[in-house]
C-alpha positions in Angstrom: -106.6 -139.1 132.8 -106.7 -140.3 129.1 -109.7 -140.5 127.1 -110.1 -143.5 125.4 -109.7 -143.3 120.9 -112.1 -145.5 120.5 -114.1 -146.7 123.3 -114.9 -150.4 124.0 -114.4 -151.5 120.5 -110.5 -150.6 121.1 -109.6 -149.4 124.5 -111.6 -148.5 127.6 -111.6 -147.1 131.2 -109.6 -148.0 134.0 -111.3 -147.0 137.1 -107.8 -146.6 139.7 -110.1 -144.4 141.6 -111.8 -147.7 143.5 -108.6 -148.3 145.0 -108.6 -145.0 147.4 -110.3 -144.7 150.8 -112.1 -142.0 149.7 -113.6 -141.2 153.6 -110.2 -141.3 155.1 -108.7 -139.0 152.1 -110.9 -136.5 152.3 -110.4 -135.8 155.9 -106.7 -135.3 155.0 -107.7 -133.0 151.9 -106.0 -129.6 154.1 -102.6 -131.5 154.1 -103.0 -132.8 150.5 -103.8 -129.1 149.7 -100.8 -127.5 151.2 -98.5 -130.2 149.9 -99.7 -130.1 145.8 -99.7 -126.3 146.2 -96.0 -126.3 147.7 -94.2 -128.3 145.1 -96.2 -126.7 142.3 -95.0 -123.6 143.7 -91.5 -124.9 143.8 -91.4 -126.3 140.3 -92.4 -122.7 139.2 -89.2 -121.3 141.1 -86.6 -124.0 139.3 -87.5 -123.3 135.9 -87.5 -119.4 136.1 -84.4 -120.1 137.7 -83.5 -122.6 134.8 -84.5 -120.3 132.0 -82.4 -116.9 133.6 -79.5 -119.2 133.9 -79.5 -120.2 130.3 -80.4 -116.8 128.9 -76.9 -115.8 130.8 -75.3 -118.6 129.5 -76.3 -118.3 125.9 -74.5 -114.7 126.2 -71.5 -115.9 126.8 -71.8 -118.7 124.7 -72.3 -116.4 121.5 -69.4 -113.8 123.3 -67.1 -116.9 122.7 -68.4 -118.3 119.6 -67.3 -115.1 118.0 -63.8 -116.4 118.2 -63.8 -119.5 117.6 -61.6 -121.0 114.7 -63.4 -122.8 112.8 -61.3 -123.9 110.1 -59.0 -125.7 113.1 -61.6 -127.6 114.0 -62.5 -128.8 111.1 -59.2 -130.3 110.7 -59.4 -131.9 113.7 -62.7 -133.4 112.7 -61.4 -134.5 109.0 -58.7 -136.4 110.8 -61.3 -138.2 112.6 -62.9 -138.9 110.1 -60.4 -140.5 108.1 -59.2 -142.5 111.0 -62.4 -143.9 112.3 -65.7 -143.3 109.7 -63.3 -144.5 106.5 -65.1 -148.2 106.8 -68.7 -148.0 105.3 -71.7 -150.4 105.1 -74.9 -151.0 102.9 -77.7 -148.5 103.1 -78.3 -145.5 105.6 -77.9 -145.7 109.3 -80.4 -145.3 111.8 -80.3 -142.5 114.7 -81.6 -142.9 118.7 -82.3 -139.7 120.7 -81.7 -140.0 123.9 -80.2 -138.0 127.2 -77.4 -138.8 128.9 -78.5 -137.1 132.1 -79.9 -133.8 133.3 -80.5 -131.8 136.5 -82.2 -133.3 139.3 -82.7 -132.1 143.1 -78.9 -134.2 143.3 -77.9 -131.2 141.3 -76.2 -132.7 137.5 -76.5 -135.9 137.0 -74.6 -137.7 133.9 -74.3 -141.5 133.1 -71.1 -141.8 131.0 -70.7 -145.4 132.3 -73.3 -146.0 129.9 -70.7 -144.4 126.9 -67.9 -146.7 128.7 -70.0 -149.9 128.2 -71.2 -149.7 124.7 -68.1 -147.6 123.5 -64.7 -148.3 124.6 -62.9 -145.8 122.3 -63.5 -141.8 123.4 -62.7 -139.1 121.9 -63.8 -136.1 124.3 -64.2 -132.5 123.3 -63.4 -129.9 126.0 -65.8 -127.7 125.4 -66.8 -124.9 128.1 -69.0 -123.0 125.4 -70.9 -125.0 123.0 -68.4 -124.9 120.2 -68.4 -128.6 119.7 -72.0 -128.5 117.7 -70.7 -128.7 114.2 -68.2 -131.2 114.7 -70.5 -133.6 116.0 -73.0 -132.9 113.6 -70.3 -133.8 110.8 -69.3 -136.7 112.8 -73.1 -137.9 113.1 -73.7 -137.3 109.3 -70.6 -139.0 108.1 -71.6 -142.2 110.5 -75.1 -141.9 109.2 -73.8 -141.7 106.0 -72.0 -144.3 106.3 -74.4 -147.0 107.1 -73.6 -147.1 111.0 -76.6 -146.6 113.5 -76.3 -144.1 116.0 -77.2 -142.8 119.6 -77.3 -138.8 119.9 -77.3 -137.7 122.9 -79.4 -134.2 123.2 -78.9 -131.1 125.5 -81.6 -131.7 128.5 -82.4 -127.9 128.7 -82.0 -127.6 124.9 -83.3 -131.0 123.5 -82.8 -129.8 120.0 -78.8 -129.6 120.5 -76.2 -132.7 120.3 -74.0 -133.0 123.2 -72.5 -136.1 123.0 -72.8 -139.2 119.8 -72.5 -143.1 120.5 -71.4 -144.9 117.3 -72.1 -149.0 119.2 -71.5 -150.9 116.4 -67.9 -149.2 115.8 -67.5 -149.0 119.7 -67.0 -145.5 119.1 -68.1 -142.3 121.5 -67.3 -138.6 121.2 -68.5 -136.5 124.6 -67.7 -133.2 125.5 -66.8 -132.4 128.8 -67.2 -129.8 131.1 -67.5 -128.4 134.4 -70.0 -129.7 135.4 -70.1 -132.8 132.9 -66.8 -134.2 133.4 -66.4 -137.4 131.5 -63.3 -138.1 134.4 -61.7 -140.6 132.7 -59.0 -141.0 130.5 -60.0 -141.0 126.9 -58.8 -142.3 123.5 -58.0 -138.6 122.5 -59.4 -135.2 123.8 -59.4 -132.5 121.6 -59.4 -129.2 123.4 -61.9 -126.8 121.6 -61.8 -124.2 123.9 -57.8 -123.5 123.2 -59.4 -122.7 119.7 -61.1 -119.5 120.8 -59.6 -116.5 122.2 -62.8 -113.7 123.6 -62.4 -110.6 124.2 -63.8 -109.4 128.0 -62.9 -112.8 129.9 -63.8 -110.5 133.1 -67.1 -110.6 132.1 -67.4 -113.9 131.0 -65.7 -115.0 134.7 -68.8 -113.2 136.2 -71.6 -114.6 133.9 -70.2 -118.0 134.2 -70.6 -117.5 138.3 -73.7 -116.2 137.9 -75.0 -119.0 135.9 -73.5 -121.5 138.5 -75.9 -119.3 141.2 -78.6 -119.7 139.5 -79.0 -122.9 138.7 -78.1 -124.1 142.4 -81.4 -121.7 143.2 -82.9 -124.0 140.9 -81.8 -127.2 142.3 -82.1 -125.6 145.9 -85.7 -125.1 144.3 -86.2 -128.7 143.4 -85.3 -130.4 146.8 -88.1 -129.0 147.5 -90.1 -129.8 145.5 -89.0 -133.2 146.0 -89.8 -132.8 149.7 -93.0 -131.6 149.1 -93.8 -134.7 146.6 -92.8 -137.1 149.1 -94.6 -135.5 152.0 -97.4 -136.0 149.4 -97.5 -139.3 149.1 -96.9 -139.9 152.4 -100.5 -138.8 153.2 -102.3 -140.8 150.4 -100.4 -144.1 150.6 -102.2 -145.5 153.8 -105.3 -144.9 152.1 -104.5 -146.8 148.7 -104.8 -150.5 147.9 -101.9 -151.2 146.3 -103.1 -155.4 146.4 -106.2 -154.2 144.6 -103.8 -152.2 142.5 -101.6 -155.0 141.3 -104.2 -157.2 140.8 -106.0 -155.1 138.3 -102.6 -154.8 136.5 -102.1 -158.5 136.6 -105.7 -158.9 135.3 -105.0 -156.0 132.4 -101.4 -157.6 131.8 -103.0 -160.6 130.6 -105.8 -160.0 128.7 -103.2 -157.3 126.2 -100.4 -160.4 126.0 -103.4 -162.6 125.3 -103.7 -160.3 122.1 -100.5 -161.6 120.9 -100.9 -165.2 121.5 
């Protein structure tokens, strides 16, 4: 529910509540009880599961990080740079956040056909361990910098983190790839940042990386069902809705707002 700002002279109620069979719902209220309570229950379990498998992961992500030569990349980048953000235009460019895709009861889900259409050149990182963060940010700058308006594609379980930058108007992408997130096709160039680090202990990183996988399938095992749960949901309340009464109201609210911009 939303309360309205400023009520009547701006916005007002929406009563959807009219719609439900309120007799017939109620005597269903044991099943609709049990159902909420499972998937809320479920929801709980994926994101403790979620969170354990990150705090794993970011272990071995620092373990890694520790070895990681820089100085190589950053040729790599500056060569990039040269070849592909040389041409500038007027003013600053503006940046999009958006996700590329994120975990879902199908497990990983990525759209990279969406990178294919609006960006035929791709240059793809192969980057295991999150060591492709400043080269993207320098990439991202120099683009910005450079007048061209960008898409940033953010981490799902870490929004605040890059993982992949869409330059449209150059038709230019850079991904990283991993298990996991496989671009799986054949791009422009791939530039292999994880032959730039060498750790110490790969036995243990072998075994945190498995143990992350095993957690976040308990996580996804964890949302099927709550999935299932959902759609047992609204199995129960949909005979008791009236969806014409429903999308009539809609129609009604749809236009009296375009009416506004007439």
């Amino acid at each position: 529910m939303l309360e309205p700002r400023y009520p009547a002279a701006v916005d007002r109620y929406l009563d959807l509540g009219r719609f439900y069979d309120l007799s017939a719902a109620k005597a269903a209220a044991g099943e609709v009880k049990e159902c909420t309570h499972a998937y809320k229950a479920a929801y709980v379990r994926a994101y403790h599961g979620l969170k354990a498998a990150r705090q794993v992961e970011m272990d071995s992500v620092a373990a890694v990080a520790r070895s990681f030569d820089r100085e190589r990349a950053v040729r790599r980048v500056n060569g990039i740079i040269q070849r592909e953000l040389k041409k500038t235009k007027t003013g600053r460019g503006r940046t999009v956040r958006r996700f590329l895709g994120s975990i879902t009861h199908k497990d990983y889900l990525w759209r990279f056909d969406s990178v294919d259409v609006l960006c035929p050149k791709v240059y793809e990182f192969a980057d295991c361990w999150e060591l492709a963060g400043e080269s993207l940010r320098r990439l991202h700058e120099t683009a910005v910098a450079g007048g061209w308006d960008t898409i940033a594609c953010m981490a799902p379980e870490e929004p605040g983190r890059m993982e992949h930058l869409l330059v449209p108007e150059l038709g230019l992408a850079f991904v990283t790839s991993r298990p996991g997130m496989d671009y799986g096709k054949k791009p422009y160039r791939r530039i292999r940042l994880d032959a730039m680090a060498d750790p110490e202990g790969k036995a243990r990183l072998r075994f945190q990386s498995r143990m992350t996988t095993l957690l976040r399938q308990e996580a996804v095992s964890a949302l099927k069902d709550a999935k299932k749960a959902h759609d047992a949901l609204e199995a129960i309340y949909n005979p008791y809705v009236d969806f014409d009464g429903v999308r009539a109201l809609a129609a009604l609210e749809a236009g009296r707002l375009l009416s506004y911009l007439g």
